[in-house]
C-alpha positions in Angstrom: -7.1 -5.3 -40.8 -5.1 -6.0 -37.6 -2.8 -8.9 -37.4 -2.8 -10.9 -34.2 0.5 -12.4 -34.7 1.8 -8.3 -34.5 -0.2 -7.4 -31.6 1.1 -11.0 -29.9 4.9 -9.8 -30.3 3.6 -6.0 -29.5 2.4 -7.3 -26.3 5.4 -9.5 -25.3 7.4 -6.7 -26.1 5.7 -4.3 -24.3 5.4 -6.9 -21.3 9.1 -7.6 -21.6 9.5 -3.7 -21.4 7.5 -3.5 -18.3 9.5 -5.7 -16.5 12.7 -3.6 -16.5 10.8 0.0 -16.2 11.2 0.6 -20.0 15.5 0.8 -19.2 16.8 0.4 -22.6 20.6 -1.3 -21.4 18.4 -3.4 -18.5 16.6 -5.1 -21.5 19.6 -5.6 -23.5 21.5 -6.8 -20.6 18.4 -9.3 -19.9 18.4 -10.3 -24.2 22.1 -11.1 -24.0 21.7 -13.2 -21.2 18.7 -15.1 -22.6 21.2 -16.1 -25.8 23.8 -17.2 -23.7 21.2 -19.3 -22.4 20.2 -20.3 -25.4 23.1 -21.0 -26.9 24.3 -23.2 -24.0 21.1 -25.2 -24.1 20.6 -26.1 -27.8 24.3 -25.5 -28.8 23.6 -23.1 -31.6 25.6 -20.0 -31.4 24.1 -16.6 -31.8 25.9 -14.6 -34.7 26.1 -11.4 -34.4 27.3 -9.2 -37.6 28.8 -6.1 -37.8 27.2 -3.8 -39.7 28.7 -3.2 -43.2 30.5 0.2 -44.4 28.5 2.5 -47.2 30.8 3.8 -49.6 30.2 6.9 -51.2 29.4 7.4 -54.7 31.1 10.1 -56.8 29.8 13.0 -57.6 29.5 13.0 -61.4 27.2 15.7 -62.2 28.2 19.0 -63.1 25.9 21.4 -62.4 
């Protein structure tokens, strides 16, 4: 069963994609912007978060 709500954001990605000849730091570049933009015109900051440290667990088998 295909969702069309996937295949819409599929396509806008892949449109979106297309537009900057698939150039991974062009589309980032162009995503940062559109916040700004955003953020200036409905006054809602973007946050971004930092991505959280993984702590180890001890090893307390002994095999």
């Amino acid at each position: 069963m295909k969702d069309h709500i996937i295949n819409e954001v599929r396509q806008a990605r892949m449109s979106h994609a297309q537009q900057f000849n698939f150039d991974l730091q062009a589309i980032c570049k162009d995503l940062k912007k559109k916040e700004k933009e955003y953020e200036k015109k409905y006054g809602h900051a973007i946050k971004t978060l930092h991505p959280k440290s993984i702590r180890m667990a001890k090893n307390t088998s002994s095999i």
